[in-house]
N, C-alpha and C positions, 0 to 999 in steps of 0.2 A: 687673435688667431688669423686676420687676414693680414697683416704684414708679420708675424714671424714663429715660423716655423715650431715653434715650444712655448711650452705656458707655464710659468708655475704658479701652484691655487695652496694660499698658506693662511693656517690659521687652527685656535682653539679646536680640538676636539668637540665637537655637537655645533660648532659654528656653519654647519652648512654647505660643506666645502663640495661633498663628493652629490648632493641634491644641486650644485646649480651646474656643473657639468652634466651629470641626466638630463634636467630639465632644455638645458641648450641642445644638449644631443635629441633629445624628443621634440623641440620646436622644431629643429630645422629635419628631421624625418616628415614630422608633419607637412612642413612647407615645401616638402618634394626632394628633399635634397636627403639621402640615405645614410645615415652614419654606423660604420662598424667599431666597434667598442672591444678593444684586446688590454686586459689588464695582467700587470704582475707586479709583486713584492718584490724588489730589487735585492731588500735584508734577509727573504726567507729561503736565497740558497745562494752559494757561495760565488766567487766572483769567475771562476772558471764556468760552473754548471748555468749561472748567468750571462755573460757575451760566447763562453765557447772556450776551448783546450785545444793542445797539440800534445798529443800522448808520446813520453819521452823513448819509451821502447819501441813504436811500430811509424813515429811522425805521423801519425793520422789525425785527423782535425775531426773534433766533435763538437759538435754545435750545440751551444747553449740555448737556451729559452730565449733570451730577449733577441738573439739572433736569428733565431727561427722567425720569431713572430714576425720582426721588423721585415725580413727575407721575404713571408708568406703574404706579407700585404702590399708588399713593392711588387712584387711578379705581379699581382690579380690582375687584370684588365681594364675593370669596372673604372667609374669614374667617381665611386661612392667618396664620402670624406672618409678616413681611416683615422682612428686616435690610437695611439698605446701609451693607455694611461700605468704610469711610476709610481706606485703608492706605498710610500716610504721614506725614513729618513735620508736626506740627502748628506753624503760625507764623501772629501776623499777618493777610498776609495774605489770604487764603483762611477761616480760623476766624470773623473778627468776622462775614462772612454769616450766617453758620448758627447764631451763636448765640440767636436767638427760635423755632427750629424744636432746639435742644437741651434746653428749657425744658418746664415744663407749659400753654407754648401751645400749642407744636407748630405754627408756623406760618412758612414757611419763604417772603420777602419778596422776589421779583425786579426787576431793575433795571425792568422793563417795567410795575409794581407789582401783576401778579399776587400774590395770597397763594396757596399750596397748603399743606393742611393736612395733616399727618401723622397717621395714625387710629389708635387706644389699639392695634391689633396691630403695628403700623411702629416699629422700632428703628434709631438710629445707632450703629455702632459701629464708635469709632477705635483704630487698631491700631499702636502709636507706639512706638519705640524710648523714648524718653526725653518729659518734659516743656518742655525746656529754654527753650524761644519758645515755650509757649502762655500767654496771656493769664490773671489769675485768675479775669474773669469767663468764661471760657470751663471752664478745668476745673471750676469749681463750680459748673456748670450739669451736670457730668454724674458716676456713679458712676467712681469707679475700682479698678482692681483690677489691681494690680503682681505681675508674676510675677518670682520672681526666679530667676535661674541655676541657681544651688544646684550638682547632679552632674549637670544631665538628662541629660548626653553616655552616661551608665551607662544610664539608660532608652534612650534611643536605641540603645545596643548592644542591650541586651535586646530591642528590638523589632528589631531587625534580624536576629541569632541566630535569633529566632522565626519570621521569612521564608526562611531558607537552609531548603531542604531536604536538611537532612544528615541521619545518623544524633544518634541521643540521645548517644551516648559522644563524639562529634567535636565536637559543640556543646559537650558542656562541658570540654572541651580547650580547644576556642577559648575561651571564658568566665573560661579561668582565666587564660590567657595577656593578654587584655583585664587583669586584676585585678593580674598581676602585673607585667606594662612600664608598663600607661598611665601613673598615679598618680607612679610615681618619675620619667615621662620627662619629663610636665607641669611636676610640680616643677622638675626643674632648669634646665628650660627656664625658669619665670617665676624664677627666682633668681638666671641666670647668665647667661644668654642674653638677645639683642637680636635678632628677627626681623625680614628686610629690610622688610616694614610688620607692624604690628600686625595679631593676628589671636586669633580666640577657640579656647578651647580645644574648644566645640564645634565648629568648623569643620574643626580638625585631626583629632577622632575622627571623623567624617563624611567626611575624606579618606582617613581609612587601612580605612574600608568600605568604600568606593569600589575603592582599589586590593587589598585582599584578595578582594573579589568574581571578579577578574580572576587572583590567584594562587592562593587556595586549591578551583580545581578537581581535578572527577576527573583531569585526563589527568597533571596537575602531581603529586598527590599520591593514587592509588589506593585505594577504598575494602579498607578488611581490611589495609594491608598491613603488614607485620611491624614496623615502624618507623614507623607511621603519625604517632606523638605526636613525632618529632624533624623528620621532612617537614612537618608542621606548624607547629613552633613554626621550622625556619630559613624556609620562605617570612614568616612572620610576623615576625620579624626584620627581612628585608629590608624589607618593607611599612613598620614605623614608621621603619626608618633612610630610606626615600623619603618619607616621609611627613611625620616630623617634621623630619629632618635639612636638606630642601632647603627650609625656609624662610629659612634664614640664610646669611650672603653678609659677607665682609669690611666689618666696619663702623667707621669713625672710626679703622685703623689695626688695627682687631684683628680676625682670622680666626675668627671665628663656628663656622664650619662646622668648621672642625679642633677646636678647644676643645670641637663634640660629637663628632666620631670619637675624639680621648684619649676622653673622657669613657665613651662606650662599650664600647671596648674594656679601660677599667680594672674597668669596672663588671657588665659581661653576663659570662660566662662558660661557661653552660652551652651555648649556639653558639659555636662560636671562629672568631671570624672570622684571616683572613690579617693578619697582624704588618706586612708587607710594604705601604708607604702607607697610604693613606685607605681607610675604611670604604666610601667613595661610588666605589672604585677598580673595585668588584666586583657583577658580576650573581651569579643564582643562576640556573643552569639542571642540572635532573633532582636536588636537592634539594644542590646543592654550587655554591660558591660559587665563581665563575674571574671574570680577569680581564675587564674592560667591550672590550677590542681583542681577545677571541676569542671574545666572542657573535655576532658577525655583522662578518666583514671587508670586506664589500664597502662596508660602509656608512661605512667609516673613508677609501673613495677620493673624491678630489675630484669637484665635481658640477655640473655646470654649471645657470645657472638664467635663466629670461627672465622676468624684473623690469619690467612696465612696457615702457618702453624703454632700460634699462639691463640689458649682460648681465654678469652677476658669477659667480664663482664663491665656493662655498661647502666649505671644507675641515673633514670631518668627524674634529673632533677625539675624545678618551673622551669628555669633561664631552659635549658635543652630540650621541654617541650616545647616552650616560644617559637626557639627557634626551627624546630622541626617542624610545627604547624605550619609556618611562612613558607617554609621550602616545600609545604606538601600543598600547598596552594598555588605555590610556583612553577614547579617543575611538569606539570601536566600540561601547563602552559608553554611549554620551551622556554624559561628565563635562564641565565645563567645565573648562577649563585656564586659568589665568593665570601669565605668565611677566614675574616680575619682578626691576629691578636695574638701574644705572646706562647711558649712553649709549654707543652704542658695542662691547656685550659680545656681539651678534650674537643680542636677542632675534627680532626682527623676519624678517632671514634664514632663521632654525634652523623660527621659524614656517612661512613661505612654504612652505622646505623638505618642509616636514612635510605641510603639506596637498597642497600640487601631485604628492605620492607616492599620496594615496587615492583611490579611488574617488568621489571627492564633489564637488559644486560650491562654490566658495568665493566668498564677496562682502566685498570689503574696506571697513570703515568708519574710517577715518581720522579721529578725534577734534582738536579744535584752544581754541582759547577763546572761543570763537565757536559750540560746535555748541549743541546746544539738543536739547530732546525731537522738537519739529516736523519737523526736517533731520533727527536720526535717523529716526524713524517711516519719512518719505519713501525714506530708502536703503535699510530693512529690508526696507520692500514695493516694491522696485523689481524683483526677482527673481522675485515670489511670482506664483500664477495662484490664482485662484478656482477650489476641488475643489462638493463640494456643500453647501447651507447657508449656514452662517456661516464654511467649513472653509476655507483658506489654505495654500498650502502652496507648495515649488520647482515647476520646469514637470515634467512627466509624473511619474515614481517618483523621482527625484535624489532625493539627500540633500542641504540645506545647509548649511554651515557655514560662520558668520559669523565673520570675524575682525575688533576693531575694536582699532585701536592706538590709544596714549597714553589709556585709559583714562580716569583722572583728571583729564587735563589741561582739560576744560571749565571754564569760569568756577563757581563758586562764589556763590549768593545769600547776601545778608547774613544768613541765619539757617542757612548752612551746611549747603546743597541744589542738589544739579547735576540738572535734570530730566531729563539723560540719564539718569543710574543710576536715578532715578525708572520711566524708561519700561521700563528695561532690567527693575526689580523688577517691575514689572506683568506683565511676561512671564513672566520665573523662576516666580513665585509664582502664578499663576494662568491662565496656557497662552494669554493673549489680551490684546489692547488693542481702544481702539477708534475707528472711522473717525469723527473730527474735523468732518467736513461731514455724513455723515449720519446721524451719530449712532448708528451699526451696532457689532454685536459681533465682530470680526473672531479667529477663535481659527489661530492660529498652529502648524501640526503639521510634525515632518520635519525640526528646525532646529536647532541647537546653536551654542553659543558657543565663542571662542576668544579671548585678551585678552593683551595686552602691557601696560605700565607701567610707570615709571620714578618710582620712589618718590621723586627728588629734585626734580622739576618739578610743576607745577597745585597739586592739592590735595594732596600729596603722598601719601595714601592714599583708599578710597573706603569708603562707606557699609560697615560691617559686615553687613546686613543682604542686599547685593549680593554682597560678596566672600567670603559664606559656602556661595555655592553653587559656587565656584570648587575646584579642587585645586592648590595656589601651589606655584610651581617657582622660586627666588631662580638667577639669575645673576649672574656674576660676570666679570671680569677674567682670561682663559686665564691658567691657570698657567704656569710657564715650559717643561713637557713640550710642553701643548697647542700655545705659540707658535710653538715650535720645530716640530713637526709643519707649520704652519700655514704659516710660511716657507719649512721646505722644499721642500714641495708647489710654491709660490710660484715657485720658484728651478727645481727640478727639471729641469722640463719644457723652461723657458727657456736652462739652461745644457748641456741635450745638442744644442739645433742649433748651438752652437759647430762639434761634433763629436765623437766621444768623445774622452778625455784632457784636452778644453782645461783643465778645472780640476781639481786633486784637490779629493778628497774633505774633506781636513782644512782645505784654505783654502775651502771653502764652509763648512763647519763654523764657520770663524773669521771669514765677515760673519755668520751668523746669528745668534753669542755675541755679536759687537761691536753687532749691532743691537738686542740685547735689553741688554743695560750700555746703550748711546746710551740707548735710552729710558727706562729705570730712573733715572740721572740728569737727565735732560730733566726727566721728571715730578718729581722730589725740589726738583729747583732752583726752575723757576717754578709758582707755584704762583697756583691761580684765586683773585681777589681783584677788590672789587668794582668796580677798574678795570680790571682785566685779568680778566675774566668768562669770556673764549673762550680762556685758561689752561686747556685739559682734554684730555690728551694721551690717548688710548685707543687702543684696536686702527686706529682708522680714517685715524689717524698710520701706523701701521707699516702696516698694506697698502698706502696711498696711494703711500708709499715705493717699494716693493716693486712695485707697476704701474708707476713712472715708470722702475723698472731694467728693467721688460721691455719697454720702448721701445726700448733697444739693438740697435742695426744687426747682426744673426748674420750679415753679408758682410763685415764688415770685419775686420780683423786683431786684436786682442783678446789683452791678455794680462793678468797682477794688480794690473799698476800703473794701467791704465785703466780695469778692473771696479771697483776701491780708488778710482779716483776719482770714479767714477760714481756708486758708494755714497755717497761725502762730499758730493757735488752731488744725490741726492735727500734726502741726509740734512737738509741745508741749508731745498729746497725743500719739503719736508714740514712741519720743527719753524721754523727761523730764519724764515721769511718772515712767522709770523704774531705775532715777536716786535716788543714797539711803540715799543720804545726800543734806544738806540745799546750802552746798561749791558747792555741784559740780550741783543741780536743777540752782542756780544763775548763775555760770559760763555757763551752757546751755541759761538763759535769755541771757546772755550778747552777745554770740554768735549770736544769735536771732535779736535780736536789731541791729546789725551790718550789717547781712545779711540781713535783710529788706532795711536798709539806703543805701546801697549799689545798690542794684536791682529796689526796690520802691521808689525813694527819690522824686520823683512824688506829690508821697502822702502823704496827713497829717498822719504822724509818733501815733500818741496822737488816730487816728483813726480807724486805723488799730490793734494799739498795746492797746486797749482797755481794763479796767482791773475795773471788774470780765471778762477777755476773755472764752465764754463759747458758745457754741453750741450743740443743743441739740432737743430732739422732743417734751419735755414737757415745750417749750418755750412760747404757745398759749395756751394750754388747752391740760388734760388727752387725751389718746387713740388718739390725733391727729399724723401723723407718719413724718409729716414735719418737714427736719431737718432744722434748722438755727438758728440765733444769739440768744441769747439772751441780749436785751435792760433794761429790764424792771427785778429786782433781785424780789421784793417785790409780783409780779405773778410769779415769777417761786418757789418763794418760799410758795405762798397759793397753785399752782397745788401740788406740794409734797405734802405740808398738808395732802390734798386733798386724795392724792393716801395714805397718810400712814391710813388716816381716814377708808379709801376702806379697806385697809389691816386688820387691825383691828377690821370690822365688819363682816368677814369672814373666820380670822383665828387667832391663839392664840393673844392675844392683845400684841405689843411691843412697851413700851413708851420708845420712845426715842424725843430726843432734837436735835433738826434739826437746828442746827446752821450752818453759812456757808460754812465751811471745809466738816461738813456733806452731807451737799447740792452737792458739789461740786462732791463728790466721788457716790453718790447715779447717777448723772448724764453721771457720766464718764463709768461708768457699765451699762446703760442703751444704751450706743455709744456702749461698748462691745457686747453684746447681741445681737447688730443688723448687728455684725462684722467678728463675731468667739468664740473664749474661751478667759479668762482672766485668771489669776494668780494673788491673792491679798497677799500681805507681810506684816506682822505688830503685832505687839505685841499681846498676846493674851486679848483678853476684847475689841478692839478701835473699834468694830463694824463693821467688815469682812460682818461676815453671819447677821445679822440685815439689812445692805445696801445691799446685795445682794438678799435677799427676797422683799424689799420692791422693788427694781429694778425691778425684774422679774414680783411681780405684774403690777407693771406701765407700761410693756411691754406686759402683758399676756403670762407671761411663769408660767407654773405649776414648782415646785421646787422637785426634787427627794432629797433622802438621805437614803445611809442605818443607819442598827443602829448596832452598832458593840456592842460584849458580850467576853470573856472569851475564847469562842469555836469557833469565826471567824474567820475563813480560806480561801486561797484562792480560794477555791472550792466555797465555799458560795456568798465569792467575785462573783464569774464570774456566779452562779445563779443571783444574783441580776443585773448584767449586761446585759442579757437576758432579763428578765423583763423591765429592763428599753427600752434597745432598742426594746422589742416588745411594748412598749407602743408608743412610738415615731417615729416607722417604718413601724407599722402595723396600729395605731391610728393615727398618724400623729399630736401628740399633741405637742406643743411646751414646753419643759421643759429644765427646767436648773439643771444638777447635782451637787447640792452643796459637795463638797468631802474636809471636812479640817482634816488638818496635825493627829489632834488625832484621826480619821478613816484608819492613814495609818497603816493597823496592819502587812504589808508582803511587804516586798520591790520590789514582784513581782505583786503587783498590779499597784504599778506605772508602771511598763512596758505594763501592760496593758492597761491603759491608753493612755499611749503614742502610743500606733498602734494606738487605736478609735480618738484620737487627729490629729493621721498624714494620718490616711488611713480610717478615718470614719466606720473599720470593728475591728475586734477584730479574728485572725486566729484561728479557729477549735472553736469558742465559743458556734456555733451548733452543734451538731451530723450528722452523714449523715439523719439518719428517720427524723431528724426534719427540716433541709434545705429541704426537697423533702415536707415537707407541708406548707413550709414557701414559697417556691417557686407557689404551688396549693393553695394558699389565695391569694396571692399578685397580680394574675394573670388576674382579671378583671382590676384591677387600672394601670396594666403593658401597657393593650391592651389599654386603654383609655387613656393615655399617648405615645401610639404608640412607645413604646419601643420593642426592638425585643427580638423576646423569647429566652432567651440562661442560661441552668443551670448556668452557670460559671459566669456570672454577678447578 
């Protein structure tokens, strides 16, 4: 820094990069000499709001951030040193400005052709993971100096040791215990192991601080006590087997996570853990190790939860207490949490769960390919209130916690930069961002993160440099205890208003086996490929199932052979329906047929497997809501009549021919409607939107649709979306959005979509003035529904 003007500091994420510019900065404070420290994310806002614009309608010059800043520190007087530190990927774009004010000009050129000069006390310095996209002549305009990895993570304990306030003999119990797991468990971990994403080994020492912070207290482990060095070392056990053990998750066929509990348990010895399952099977409470289903039972009962406008239930299996208790250990703490692992496995739920239990306010940030720094910024500060200063924070004392799902999934710049995680490290690392229009400091206090991802979609992992402030929790695919749990929860409830006795106990037993074989095979047979992409059978198969069986009329007479075929008729509706050929619908019968013979061989086959197999609520007569068989094809085909006759004398006339195929699908969209959303595939003309109106009449669903023009934009879009949901939300009308492929006119409305689909809201789709009167309508029905008053929900 004393011959040239810019510095760049590169290297590994936890390697130390941004602790030895502090430390420089604080030596030479101390030694008399003042240093002013101005930092910004280069990636976390655009290249105009970063150096500055020329507004094309009025020619007026707006000054970006880094133009401010550099401007604000060249005018001072002082003779302080000045830095403005760049902390971010270097690429391209944004570098070739700067590079005459990197130089022994020091003259830094704006579009407006200002020059500001940079004075012999002013330094840049960039703070960069790697070089990989900066330009030559841009690094050799400036010093460099690589730090490399090495062990720091052992420095890091050391300085962390040095902060606990323990006794001297406790510290170096712990120290020894650091010297003795870490090293061998790194190792085998980089030797043998595959982590469900990539992650540094500083990251993982950094999480097992985290979580010993939270287990090696007084009340846990008593100072002086006779045994103090064994309470020790089994908390600290548990801590790496959470720490290191939950980053791995079934990958490409091979079970990760068991290949470290062997490995553990061949290898540790001087804790002995239980023989008996998995290592992850067991909490440790009062320095012994018990089972995860007798830490806390209540937590293991199902739970109901209000999603949006979707109500679901949430059955708490071990693996989701496991991981619930971590996070409830965590999060009082201020850790971040990230919970990752394929579609499907109930990261997202276990989340919601989690928070709608604390004491805190939560604002969900819903990622898509489309988000951007900008639209994050906007949702972070949509909750916040101005305290004093520059100071931000929740409304009055709340605590917030931001939850933002799919993570990764933002689009990716060609030099392999999402400015989300951009804006997100600006926060992490330095407590603040800043406001875009006026160019202010805005510091962010009271807030925490909370993160899902699905390591198979976007950019399939993110920034090290973001994901190292995280504590990573891999899920996975319920085991076949948890599913079984899961089911019969499912089932329980539903099959005692039969009345007691309707079923034994061993033939529930025997759909819950037959429906974990169904899906075991299902998934083995077809598999996703990249015609068949929606080939992905997960949990969300077997629930879907499982709600269509507790459609079931509990007034009607009920015995095994019509539960057995009500099973085979959602089983169908579940897996076959979204099979896309005649090969592979067949090979699902045949599966079918097998697994019945198997499980039922009890029962007449010819009874069960009944064909037209169909159930449905317009089995007896219109508007009756009772689901069950149908026996009788020749009535269920006069009620359609019936309903189309309805249809027709009340809204445009549609002759259509109701042949059985027709029938069949008019019905199966009627089981949708009373389910969730559907998605219909099929040539255009074979009567999509014809059966889905007539559906929704015979349901009493009103039918929405926009109508697309020339000039439909997303803007429009998300007008009519408003509309709809004030009809629906505020009216409480039952309606079905019809939306086909030649209305999709912006690829960003399907993402919209997809939030209202997965989160029943649609993020920023009101304004602030209008949520505060959408909030002051809804508020009688709130209070009569005994829901409690909170803007945020």
């Amino acid at each position: 820094m004393d011959v040239r003007p810019s510095l760049i500091i590169m290297g590994e994420s936890g390697a130390g990069k941004s602790a030895l510019w502090k430390t420089l900065a604080q030596a030479k404070t101390s030694a008399g000499t003042r240093v002013v420290v101005r930092d910004v994310n280069p990636q976390a806002v655009s290249t105009k709001d970063f150096y500055g614009s020329v507004s094309l309608e009025t020619r007026e010059w707006k000054d970006g951030i880094f133009s401010m800043l550099i401007r604000e520190l060249s005018d001072a007087k002082d003779t302080a040193s000045k830095w403005i530190v760049l902390d971010g990927d270097m690429d391209a774009t944004w570098t070739e400005s700067i590079n005459t004010a990197m130089d022994d000009n020091r003259v830094l050129t704006l579009a407006s052709n200002e020059r500001i000069y940079l004075k012999a006390n002013m330094h840049l310095l960039f703070e960069v993971r790697d070089l990989k996209h900066a330009s030559p002549t841009t690094v050799s305009r400036a010093g460099v100096v690589h730090v490399p990895e090495g062990s720091r993570w052992e420095s890091f304990v050391a300085s962390w040791l040095t902060a606990r306030e323990d006794s001297a003999q406790r510290t170096e119990t712990i120290r020894v215990l650091f010297e003795h797991y870490v090293p061998v468990i790194l190792h085998f971990i980089h030797k043998d192991l595959h982590p469900v994403i990539p992650i540094l080994d500083f990251n993982l020492v950094q999480s097992l601080t985290h979580l010993l912070d939270t287990l090696l207290t007084v009340d846990n482990v008593p100072k002086n006590a006779p045994d103090e060095k064994t309470q020790l070392e089994t908390y600290f056990v548990f801590g790496c087997i959470w720490t290191f053990g939950t980053c791995f998750n079934t990958k490409d066929g091979t079970d990760y996570r068991r290949l470290f509990s062997n490995w553990w348990k061949a290898s540790w010895t001087s804790i002995r853990m239980p023989q008996k399952g998995s290592i992850f099977e067991y909490a440790v409470v009062q320095s012994k190790f018990v089972p995860w289903a007798d830490v806390n039972a209540s937590m293991m009962k199902s739970q109901q939860l209000m999603l949006g406008t979707t109500n679901e239930m949430t059955v708490m299996t071990n693996e989701m207490v496991a991981a619930r208790h971590i996070m409830e250990l965590l999060i009082p703490k201020r850790v971040p949490v990230m919970m990752a692992g394929p579609a499907g496995v109930g990261k997202t739920a276990l989340m919601r769960l989690m928070l709608s239990s604390l004491p805190v306010t939560s604002c969900l940030c819903q990622f898509n390919y489309f988000s951007d720094a900008e639209g994050l910024q906007d949702m972070l500060e949509a909750p916040l209130e101005k305290k004093a200063g520059k100071n931000y924070g929740p409304i009055g004392s709340k605590k917030l916690v931001y939850f933002i799902d799919d993570l990764n999934l933002p689009r990716v710049d060609q030099y392999g930069t999402q400015s989300t995680t951009a804006l997100l490290r600006q926060h992490f690392d330095y407590g603040h961002w800043y406001d875009r229009s006026k160019l202010l400091l805005k510091v962010i206090n009271n807030v925490q993160y909370m993160t899902c991802m699905n390591p198979a979609r976007g950019s399939f992992a993110v920034n090290p440099r973001l994901q190292r402030h995280f504590f990573l929790i891999a899920m996975e695919f319920p085991s076949t205890n948890a599913l079984t749990t899961i089911l019969s929860t499912l089932l329980k409830g539903h099959v005692e208003l039969f009345g007691s006795g309707a079923f034994e106990e061993s033939y529930m037993s025997k759909v819950i086996q037959a429906t974990l074989e169904l899906h075991r095979k299902v998934k083995a047979a077809f598999r996703k490929t990249a015609e068949c992409f929606h080939y992905e059978f997960n949990l969300r198969q077997l629930v879907g199932m499982f709600k269509g069986i507790l459609l079931l009329d509990t007034q009607q007479q009920i015995d095994q052979t019509i539960f057995t075929s009500l099973w085979a008729h959602e089983a169908e509706r579940s897996y076959s329906d979204a099979l896309v050929s005649r090969s592979d619908a067949a090979a699902f019968h045949k599966i079918l047929k097998d697994v019945c013979k198997r499980f039922f061989k009890d029962l007449e086959q010819n009874e069960v497997l009944i064909e037209p197999l169909i159930f449905c609520d317009t089995w007896n007569t219109l508007g009756d809501s009772s689901y069950f068989r149908v026996d009788d094809m020749d009535k269920l085909f006069s009620n359609i009549e019936r309903g189309l006759a309805g249809y027709n004398g009340t809204h445009p006339a549609m002759n259509l021919v109701l042949f059985e195929d027709a029938v069949r699908h008019v019905v199966r969209i009627t089981r949708i409607l009373r389910l969730g959303h559907g998605l219909l595939v099929g040539v255009g003309g074979c009567g999509k939107q014809s059966a889905t109106r007539l559906a929704a009449y015979i349901e009493n669903f009103e039918v929405f649709q926009i109508t697309v023009s020339s000039e439909y934009t997303v803007a429009k879009f998300k007008d009519d979306m408003r509309e709809l949901l004030m009809e629906t939300g505020m009216k409480e009308r039952k309606t079905v959005f019809l939306f086909p492929d030649a209305h999709i006119v912006d690829d960003q409305s399907l993402v919209l979509m997809n939030e209202l689909l997965a989160f029943g809201v649609i993020a920023e789709l009101f304004p602030s003035d209008a949520r505060d009167k959408l909030c002051q309508d809804i508020r009688p029905a709130a209070q009569t529904a005994q829901v409690a008053e909170d803007r945020d929900t």
